[in-house]
C-alpha positions in Angstrom: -20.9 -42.1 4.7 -24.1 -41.4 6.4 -25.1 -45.2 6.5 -22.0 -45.9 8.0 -22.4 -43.4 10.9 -26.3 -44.8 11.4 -25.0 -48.1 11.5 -22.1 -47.3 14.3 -24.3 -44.7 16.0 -27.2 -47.1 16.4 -25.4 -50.3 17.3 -23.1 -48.5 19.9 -25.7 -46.3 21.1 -28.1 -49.0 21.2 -26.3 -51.6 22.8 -24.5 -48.9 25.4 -28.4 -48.1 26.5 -29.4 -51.1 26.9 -26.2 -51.8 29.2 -27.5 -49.3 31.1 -31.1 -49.8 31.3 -29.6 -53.3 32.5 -28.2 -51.6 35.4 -31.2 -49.3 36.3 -33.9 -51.7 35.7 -33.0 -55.1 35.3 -33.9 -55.4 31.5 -32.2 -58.0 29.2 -31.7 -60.1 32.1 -29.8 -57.4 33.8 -28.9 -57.2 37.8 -31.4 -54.0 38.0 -30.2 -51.0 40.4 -30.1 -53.0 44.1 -28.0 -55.9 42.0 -25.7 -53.5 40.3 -25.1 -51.6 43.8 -24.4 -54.8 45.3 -21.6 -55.9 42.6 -20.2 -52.5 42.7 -20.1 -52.7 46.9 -18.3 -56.3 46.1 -15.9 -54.3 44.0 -15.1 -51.6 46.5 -17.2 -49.0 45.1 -18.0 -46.8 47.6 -21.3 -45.5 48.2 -22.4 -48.6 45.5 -25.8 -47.4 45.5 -24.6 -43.9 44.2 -22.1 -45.4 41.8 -24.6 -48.1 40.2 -27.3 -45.1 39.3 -24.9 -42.7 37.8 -22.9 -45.6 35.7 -26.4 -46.3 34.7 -28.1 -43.3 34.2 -24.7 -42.4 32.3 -24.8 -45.2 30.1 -28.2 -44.9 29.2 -28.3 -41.1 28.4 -24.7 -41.6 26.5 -26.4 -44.8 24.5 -29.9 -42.7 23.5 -28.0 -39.4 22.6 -25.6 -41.5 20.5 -28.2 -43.3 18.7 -30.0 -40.5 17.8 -27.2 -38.4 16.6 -28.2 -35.6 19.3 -25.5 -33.6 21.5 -23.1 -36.4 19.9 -20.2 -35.1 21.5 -21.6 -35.0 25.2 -22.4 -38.9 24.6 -19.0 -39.5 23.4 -18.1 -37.9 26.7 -20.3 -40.0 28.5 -19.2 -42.8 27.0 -15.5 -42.5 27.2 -16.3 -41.3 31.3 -18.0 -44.6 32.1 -15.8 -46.7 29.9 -12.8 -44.9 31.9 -14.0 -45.3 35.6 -14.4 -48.8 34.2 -10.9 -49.4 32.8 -9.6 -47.7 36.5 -11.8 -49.1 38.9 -12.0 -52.9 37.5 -9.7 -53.9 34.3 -6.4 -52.0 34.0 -4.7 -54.9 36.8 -6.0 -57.2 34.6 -3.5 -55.9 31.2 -4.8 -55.0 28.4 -6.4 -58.6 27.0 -10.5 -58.9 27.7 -9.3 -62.9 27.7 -7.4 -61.9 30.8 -10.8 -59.5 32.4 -8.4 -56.6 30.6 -9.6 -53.3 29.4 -9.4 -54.0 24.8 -13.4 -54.3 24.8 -13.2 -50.6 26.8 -10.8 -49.2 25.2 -12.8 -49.6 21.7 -15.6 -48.1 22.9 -13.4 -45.3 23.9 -12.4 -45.1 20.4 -15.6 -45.2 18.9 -16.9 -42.4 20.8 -14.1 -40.0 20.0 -14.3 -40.7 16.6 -18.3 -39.8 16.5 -17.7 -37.0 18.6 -14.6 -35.8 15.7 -16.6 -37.0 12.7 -19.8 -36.1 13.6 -22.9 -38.2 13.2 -23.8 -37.6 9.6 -26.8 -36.0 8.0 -29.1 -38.6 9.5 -29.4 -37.0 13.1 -30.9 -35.1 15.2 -27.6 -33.0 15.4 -28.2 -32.1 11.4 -31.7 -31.7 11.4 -32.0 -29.0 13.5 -28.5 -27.4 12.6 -25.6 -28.1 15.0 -22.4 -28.4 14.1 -20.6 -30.0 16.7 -18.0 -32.2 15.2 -14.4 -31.8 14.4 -10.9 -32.5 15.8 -11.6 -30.0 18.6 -14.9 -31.5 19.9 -13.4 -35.1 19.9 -10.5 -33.5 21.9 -13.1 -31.8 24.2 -15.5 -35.2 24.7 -12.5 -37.0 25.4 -11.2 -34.4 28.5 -14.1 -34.2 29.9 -14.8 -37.8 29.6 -11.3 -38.4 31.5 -11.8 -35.7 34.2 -15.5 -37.7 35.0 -13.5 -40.7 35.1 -11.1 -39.0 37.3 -13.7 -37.4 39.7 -15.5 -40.4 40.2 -12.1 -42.0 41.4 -11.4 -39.3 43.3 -14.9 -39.3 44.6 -15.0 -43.1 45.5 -11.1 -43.0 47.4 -13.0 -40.0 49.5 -16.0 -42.6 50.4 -13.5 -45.0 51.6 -11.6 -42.5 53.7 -15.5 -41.1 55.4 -16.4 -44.5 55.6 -13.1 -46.1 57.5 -12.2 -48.5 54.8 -8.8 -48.8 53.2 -8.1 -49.1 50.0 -10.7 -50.7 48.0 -10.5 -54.5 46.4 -10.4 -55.1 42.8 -11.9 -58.4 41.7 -9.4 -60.7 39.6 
């Protein structure tokens, strides 16, 4: 079991950071922070510059703490907040098909993340070697609230933009 968890802790941990770092710095042939602002203003996001550093800063805090088996249920939370605003502000039009620009590659890292948050990250963590206990049906159910309520506020926070800035309602790209 505790290869298992490495194994899904590092590659969606990993991989979620370096989404991130792709956002905030342009690594891995990413758009950096001024290119991911600009595709989240194209998208309707407003203020884009605000929205690009905390889904970046987001993704790469979730990604590190997940690979590292540390706080695991506050990067599941993370993770399922980002994934969320992602499924709401872009894909759910779209159905649920990633063919189709839907939400099913989202919607699996949602998935993931709760169940790391409920079965914990296995003895080969940071959580375990310095003694916290923080798995179990309950802190699933908790990452996955507050992961919805982020995703909620940042809506909430971006139709509030639009309304101070004088836009309607925002685009979403096909």
């Amino acid at each position: 079991m505790n290869v298992a968890m490495l194994v899904l802790r590092l590659v969606v941990g990993l991989l979620f950071a370096g989404h991130g770092s792709q956002k905030l710095f342009g690594a891995f042939g990413g758009a950096g922070l001024e290119g991911t602002a600009a595709g989240f203003d194209r998208m309707g996001l407003r203020p884009p510059r605000v929205h690009a550093m905390a889904a970046g800063c987001a993704e790469l805090g979730a990604g590190l703490l997940l690979a590292l088996g540390l706080l695991t249920p506050l990067g599941a939370a993370l993770v399922i907040a980002v994934m969320t605003t992602a499924v709401i502000a872009v894909h759910a039009r779209n159905g649920l098909w990633n063919t189709d620009g839907g939400f099913e590659f989202n919607l699996t890292l949602i998935a993931a993340a709760f169940a790391l948050a409920g079965a914990g990250p296995g003895s080969w963590s940071l959580d375990h070697a310095v003694g916290l206990e923080i798995a179990g049906a309950g802190w699933a159910g908790a990452a996955l609230g507050a992961g919805l309520l982020g995703a909620i506020a940042a809506a909430i926070g971006d139709r509030l933009a639009h309304r101070g800035s004088g836009h309607g309602a925002h685009p979403h790209p096909a």
